[in-house]
C-alpha positions, 0 to 999 in steps of 0.5 A: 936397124931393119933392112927396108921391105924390097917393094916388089916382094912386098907387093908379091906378098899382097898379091899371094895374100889377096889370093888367098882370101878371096879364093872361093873354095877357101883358104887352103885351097887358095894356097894350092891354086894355080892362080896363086902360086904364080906369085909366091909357090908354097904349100898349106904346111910352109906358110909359116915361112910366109906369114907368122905365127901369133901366140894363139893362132897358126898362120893358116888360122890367121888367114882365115880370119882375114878370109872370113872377114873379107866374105863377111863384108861381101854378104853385108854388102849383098844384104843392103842391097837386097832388103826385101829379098833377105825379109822374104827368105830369112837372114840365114837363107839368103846368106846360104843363097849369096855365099853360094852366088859368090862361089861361083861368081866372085868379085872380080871389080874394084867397087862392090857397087858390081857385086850383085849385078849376077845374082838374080842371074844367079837365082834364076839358075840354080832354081828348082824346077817348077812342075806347074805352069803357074809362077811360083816361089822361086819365081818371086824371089828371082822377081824380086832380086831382079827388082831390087837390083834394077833399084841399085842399077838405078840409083848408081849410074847415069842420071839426068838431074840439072838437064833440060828434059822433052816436055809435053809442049815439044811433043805437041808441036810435032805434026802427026805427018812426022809420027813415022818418021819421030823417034825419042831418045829416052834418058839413061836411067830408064828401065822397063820390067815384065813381072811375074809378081807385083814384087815392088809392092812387097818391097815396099812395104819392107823399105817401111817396116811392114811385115807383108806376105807373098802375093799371088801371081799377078803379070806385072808390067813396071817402069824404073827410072830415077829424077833427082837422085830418087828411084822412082816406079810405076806399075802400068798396064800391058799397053801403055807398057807396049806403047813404051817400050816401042819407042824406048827400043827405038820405034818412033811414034806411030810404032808406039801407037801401032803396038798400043793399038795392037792390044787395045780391044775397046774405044778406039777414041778412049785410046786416042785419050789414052795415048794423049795421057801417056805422052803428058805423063811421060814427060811429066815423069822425065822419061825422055831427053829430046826428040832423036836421030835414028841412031840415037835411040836405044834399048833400056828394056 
């Protein structure tokens, strides 16, 4: 009979074995790391001693396999969540771009849903640089990476479904003698989002199986939010986005009013009608929760 596995060993074992395969620069790389050998010391030729060998393959071969499976998941994983992104750069083009993402910022948490919350960071960064002063292709990526990871962002954190929401009939009752004073607490899943590019009508056409081309640069001002378990986006113009953003960074209402008013150039009576459909829409869409302390109030932008 075989003696039991001592626990601690084993799990000292597991420890070496996850360091290895998740080591950015590789196997034998793993091996040799610092980081690795604080739990079992051994060099890349006395792993046999470790791990066995099988009919076929040696033990650093062996490893690799686990180490080529645990980043082809990885890359899976950054391609679902990347949709219109891999339609826009190829398959083999966006590997390249996420294997060196993952290089560099390797998973550090316990859910993949973490996993490409650097990426568009990541793009950003290791951008080639634009000699014009107009946006460019880099510049589209980086829109739509950001995009498609707010979708994510969205979709897996807090919501709002089953809550009782601001309706328009609350934001009626207040008296305007109170506008400087009222501030709105938006709800959790709120994002807003300044474009270079309308990148959300590219990625929608990709979510339905269309094959759509890159669009020129257009300044693009976005809200995100999610209700019932749906992510939901509008596309508006700069200032009802300003008049937004105002109080969703915790302005109260005559703030929102102020920054509307100061890029509106027309009718001061069409903003007035403006704003009066923006506050109904708002609370149409559920973008608020109630009305909110000082302290409540917080940035989603």
């Amino acid at each position: 009979m075989k003696s039991p596995v001592d626990p601690v060993e084993l799990a000292r074992i597991q420890q070496w074995m996850q360091s290895v395969i998740m080591h950015p620069d590789g196997v034998e790389a793993g091996i040799e790391s610092p980081g690795t050998r604080i739990f079992i010391d051994v060099a890349p030729d006395e792993v046999e001693g470790l791990i066995c060998r099988s009919a076929a393959q040696s033990s650093i071969e062996r490893l690799h396999v686990y180490a080529n499976a645990y980043y082809a998941r990885l890359l899976e994983v950054l391609e679902s969540e990347f949709p219109a992104l891999v339609h826009a750069l190829g398959e083999e083009l966006f590997q390249e771009f996420a294997f060196g993402y993952l290089q560099q910022s390797p998973s550090q948490s316990y859910t993949l849903s973490d996993l490409s919350a650097k990426f568009p960071e990541y793009l950003a960064r290791t951008r080639p640089p634009n000699e014009s002063d107009e946006p460019d292709w880099a510049d589209f990526l980086i829109d739509l990476a950001t995009l498609e990871g707010t979708y994510g962002e969205v979709f897996d954190g807090p919501g709002v479904e089953a809550q009782q929401l601001l309706q328009a009939g609350d934001l009626d009752e207040i008296p305007i003698a109170r506008w400087p004073s009222v501030r709105l607490a938006p709800v959790p899943c709120l994002k807003l989002m300044t474009l270079k590019f309308a990148v959300h009508d590219y990625a929608t056409a990709v979510r339905r199986q269309e094959n759509p081309s890159l669009s020129e640069p257009s300044p693009t001002w976005l809200i995100v939010t999610r209700r019932d378990y749906v992510v939901r986006r509008v596309a508006v113009d700069e200032t009802e986005f300003a008049a937004l953003a105002a109080l969703v960074s915790g302005g109260t209402i005559a703030d929102s009013l102020e920054a509307a008013q100061n890029l509106w150039f027309g009718d001061f009576d069409q903003l007035a009608r403006d704003v009066q459909r923006w506050f109904r829409d708002w609370s149409a869409a559920g973008y608020f929760q109630r009305i909110a302390d000082s302290d409540e109030a917080r940035s989603t932008i």
